[in-house]
C-alpha positions as CSV (number, residue, x, y, z in Angstrom):
1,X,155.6,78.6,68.9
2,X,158.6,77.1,70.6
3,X,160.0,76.6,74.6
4,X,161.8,80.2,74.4
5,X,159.9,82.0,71.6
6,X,156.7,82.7,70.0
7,X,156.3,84.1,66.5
8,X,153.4,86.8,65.8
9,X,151.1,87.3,62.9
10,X,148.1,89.3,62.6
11,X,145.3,89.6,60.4
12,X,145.0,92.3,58.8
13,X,149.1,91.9,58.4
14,X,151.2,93.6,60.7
15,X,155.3,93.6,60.6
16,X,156.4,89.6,61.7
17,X,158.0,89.1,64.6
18,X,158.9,87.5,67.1
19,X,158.8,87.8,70.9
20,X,160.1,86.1,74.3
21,X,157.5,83.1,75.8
22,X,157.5,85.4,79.0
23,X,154.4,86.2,81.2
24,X,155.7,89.7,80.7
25,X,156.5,89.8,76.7
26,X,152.9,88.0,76.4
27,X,151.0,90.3,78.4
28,X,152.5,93.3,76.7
29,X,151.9,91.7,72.5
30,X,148.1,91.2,74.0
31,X,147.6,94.6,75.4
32,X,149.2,95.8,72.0
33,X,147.0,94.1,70.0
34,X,143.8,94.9,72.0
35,X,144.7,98.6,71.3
36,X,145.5,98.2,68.0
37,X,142.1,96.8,66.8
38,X,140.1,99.9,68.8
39,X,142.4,102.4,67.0
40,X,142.0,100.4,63.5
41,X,138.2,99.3,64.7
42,X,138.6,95.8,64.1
43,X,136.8,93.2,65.9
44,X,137.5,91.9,69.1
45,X,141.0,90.0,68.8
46,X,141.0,85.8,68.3
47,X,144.5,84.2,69.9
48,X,145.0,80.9,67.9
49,X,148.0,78.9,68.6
50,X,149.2,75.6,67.3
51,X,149.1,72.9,70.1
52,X,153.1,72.5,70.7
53,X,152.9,70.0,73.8
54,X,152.1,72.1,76.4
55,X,154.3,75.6,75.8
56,X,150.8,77.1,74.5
57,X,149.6,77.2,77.7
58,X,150.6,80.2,78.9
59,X,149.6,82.3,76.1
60,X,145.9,80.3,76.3
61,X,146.0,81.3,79.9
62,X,146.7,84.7,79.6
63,X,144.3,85.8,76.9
64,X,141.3,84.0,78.6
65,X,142.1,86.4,81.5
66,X,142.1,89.6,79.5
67,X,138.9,88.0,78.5
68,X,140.2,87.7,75.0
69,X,138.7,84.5,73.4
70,X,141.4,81.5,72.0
71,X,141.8,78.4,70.3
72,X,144.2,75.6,70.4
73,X,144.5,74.6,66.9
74,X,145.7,71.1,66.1
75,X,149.3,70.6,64.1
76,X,147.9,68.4,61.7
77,X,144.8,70.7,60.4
78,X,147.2,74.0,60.6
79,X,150.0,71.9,57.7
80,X,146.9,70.8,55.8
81,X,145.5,74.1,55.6
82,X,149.1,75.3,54.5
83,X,149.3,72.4,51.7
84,X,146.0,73.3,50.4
85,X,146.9,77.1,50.1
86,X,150.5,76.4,48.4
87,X,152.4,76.5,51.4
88,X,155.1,73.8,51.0
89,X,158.2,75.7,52.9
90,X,158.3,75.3,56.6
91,X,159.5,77.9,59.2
92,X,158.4,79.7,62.2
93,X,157.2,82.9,60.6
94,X,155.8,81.7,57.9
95,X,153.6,78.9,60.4
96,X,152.6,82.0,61.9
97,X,151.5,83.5,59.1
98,X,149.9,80.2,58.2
99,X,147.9,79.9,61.4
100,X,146.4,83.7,61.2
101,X,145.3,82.8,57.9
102,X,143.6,79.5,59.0
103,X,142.0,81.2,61.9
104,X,140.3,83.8,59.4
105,X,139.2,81.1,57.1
106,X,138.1,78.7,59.5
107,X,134.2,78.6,60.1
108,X,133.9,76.7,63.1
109,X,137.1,77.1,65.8
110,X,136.2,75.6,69.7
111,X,137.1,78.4,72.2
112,X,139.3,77.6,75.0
113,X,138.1,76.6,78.5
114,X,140.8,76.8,81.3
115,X,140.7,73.5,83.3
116,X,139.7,73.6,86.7
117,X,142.8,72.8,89.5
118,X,141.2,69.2,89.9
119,X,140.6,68.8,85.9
120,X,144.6,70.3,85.9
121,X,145.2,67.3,88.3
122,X,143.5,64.5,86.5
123,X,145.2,65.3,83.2
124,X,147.9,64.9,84.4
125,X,147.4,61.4,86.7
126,X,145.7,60.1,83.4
127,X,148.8,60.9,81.3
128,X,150.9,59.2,83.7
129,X,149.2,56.3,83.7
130,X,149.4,56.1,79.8
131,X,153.0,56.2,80.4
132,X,153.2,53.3,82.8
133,X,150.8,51.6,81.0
134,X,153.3,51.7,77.8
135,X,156.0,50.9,80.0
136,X,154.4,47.9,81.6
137,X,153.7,46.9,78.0
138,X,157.0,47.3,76.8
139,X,158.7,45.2,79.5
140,X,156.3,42.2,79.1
141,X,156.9,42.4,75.5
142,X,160.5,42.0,76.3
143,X,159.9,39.3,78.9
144,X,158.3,37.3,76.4
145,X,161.5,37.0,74.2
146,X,163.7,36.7,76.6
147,X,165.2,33.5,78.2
148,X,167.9,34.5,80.4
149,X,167.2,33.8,84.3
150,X,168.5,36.8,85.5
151,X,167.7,39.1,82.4
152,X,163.7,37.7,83.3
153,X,164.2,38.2,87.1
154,X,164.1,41.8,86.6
155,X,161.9,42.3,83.7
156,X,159.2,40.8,86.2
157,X,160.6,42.9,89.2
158,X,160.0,45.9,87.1
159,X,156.7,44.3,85.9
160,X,155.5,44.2,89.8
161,X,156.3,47.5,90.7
162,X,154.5,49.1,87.5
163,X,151.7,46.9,88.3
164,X,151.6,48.1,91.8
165,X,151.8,52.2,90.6
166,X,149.2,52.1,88.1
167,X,147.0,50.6,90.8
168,X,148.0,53.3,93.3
169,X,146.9,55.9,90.2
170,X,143.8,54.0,89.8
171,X,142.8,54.8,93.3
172,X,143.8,58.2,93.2
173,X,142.3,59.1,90.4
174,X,138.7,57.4,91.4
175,X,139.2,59.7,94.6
176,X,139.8,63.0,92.5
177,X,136.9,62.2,90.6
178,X,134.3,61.8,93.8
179,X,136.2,64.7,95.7
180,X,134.8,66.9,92.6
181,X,130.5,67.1,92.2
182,X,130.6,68.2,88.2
183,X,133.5,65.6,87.3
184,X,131.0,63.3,89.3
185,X,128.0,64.2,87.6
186,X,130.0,64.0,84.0
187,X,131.5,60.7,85.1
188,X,128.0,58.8,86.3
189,X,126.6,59.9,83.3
190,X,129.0,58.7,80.5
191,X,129.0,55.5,82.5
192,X,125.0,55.5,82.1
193,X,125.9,53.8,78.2
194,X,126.6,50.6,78.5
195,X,130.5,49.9,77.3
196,X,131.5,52.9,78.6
197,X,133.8,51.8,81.8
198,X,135.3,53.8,84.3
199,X,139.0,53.9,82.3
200,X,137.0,55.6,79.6
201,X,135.2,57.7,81.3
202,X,138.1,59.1,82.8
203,X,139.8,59.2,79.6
204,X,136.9,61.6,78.2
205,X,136.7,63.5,81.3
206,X,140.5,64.3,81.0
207,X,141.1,64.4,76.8
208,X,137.8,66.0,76.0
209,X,136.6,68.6,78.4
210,X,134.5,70.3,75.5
211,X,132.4,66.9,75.3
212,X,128.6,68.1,76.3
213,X,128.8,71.5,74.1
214,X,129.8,70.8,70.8
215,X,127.9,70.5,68.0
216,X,126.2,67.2,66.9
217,X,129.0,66.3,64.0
218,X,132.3,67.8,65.7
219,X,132.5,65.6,68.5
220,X,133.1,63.0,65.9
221,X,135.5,65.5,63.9
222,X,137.2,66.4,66.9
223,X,138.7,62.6,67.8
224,X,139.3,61.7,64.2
225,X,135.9,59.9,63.5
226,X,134.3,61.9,61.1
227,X,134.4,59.6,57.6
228,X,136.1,62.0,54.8
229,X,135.2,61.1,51.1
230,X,137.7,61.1,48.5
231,X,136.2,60.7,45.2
232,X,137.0,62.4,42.0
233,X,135.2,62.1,38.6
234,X,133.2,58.7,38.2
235,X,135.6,57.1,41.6
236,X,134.5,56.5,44.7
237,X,136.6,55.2,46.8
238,X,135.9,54.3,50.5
239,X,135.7,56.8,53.0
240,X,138.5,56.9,55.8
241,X,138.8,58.7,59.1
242,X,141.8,60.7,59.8
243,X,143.4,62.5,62.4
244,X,142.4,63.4,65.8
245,X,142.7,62.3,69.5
246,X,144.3,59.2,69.2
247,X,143.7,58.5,73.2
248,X,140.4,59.0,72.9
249,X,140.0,57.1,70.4
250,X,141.9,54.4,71.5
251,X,139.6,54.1,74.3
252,X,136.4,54.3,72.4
253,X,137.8,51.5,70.5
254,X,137.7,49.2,73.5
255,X,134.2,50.6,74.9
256,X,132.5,49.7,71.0
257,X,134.1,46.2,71.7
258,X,131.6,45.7,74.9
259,X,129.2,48.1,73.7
260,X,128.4,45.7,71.0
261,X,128.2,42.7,72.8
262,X,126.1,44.0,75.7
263,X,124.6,47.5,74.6
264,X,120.9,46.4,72.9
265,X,120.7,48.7,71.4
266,X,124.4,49.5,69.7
267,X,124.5,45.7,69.3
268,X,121.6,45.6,66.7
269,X,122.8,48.8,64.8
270,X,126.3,47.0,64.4
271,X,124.0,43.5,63.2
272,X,122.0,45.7,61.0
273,X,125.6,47.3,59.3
274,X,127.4,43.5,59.1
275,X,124.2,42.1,57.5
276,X,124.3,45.4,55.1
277,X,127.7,44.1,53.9
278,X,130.1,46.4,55.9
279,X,133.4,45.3,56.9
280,X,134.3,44.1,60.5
281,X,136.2,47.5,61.5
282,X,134.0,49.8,59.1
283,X,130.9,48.5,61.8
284,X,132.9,48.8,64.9
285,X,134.0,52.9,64.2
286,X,130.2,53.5,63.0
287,X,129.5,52.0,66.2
288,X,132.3,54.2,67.8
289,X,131.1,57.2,66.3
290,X,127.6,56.4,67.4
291,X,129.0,56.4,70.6
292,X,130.4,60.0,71.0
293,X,127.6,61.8,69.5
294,X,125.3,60.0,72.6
295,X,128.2,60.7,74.9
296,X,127.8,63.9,73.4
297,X,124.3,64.6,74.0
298,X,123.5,63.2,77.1
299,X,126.1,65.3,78.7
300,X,124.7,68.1,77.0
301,X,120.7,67.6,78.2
302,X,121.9,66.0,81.8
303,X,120.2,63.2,81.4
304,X,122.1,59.7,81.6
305,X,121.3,57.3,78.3
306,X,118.1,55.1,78.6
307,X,118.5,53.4,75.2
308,X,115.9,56.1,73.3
309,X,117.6,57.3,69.8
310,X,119.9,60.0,70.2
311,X,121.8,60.7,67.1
């Protein structure tokens, strides 16, 4: 899936081609493929497309309105699945091919949801702030090594004004939040845990709309949280996480931080895994982990977190 083109494969296998990354040309392979399932009477068509920075979107958009259901699949599980099937050689057909075969082998894929206009919105006021946040970063970074007068005189010029924009999207995004009652409800109760701030609230609101109606272990999967073993024979080796949201995760990072210094209740289970022997960061992303699957829950039953056992 490119800017220009998109590359079609179907199971069961049809000829491989490719078509234009048109409204039109979309529309048309979608209707062709509805048709071709009643004549063959196959079941009701899945669209799954590799997440290519945003040039998906029209094909996602499209199918949910012909009420055909769709998945966003991520890069990284699409070449694994290749690797562990023999696929080593890398081009646009053959990815298609590669992502028709994942989809069919797959047990558990999350449909899409369109976003909302105001969740449209705060995607993207979130992703800009991550970019001015990096670029405020950057330019103190560079501050901090630098010594020339004039050279530091507009490193902190540009450090003012970055300051003064990411505030301005501060504000505007609060206000998007309360002009909207379910990203209000959603936001009041992640912010019912203790460590979850407002920044990551907003984070989840925008990075994981599906939070509140997944399953009790993908939540974790789905942000790169889920511990995978790797043991062979009489080795067992430490389990790692992989892959994922990195945003998220990021964020989740810094809400375990203050969870476990002021959450009672995350504080002892992170006591009772240090006292057990576990490592510093293996504690803080059980803790982290912990974390999503209440955030999980309690947006699922509509209750804000009192403390009880959730997961």
């Amino acid at each position: 899936m490119g800017k220009y083109e998109l590359e079609v494969a179907t199971i069961p296998p049809d000829r491989p081609r490719s078509i234009p990354n048109t409204k039109a040309a979309i529309l048309k392979e979608l209707k062709a493929q509805q048709r071709r399932n009643v004549r063959l009477a196959l079941p009701p068509i899945l669209v799954v497309c590799e997440a290519t920075g945003g040039y998906e979107r029209m094909l996602l958009e499209l199918a949910h309105e012909l009420g055909l259901e769709a998945h966003r699949a991520e890069g990284r599980r699409v070449r694994l699945f290749a690797l562990l099937t023999g696929q080593r050689a890398k081009t646009d057909p053959l990815d298609a091919a590669v992502i028709a075969s994942f989809a069919q082998k797959s047990d558990y894929l999350i449909r899409y949801v369109p976003p909302s206009p105001v969740e449209k919105k705060l995607v993207a006021l979130i992703a800009r702030r991550e970019e001015l946040l990096k670029m405020k970063l950057a330019e103190q970074s560079r501050e901090e090594h630098m010594s020339d007068p004039l050279i530091v005189k507009s490193l902190r010029t540009v450090i003012t004004m970055l300051k003064k924009q990411l505030k301005l999207l501060e504000t505007k995004i609060a206000s998007l939040i309360r002009s909207d009652a379910e990203l209000v409800r959603k936001n009041n109760l992640l912010q019912s845990v203790i460590g979850v701030g407002p920044i990551t609230a907003q984070t989840l609101l925008a990075k994981m709309p599906e939070l509140g109606t997944l399953p009790k272990g993908q939540a974790a999967a789905l942000i790169g949280l889920a511990p995978f073993n790797r043991d062979s024979g009489q080795t067992n080796r430490p389990r790692h996480i992989c892959a994922g949201r990195f945003e998220v995760r990021r964020c989740l990072f810094m809400a375990a931080t203050v969870a476990i210094a002021k959450n009672p209740v995350l504080k002892r289970k992170f006591q009772n895994l240090r006292e057990r022997g576990k490592p510093y960061k293996v504690a803080l992303i059980a803790i982290m982990r912990k974390m999503i699957v209440i955030l999980n829950a309690i947006l699922k039953s509509d209750q804000p977190w009192k403390g009880a056992k959730i997961a």
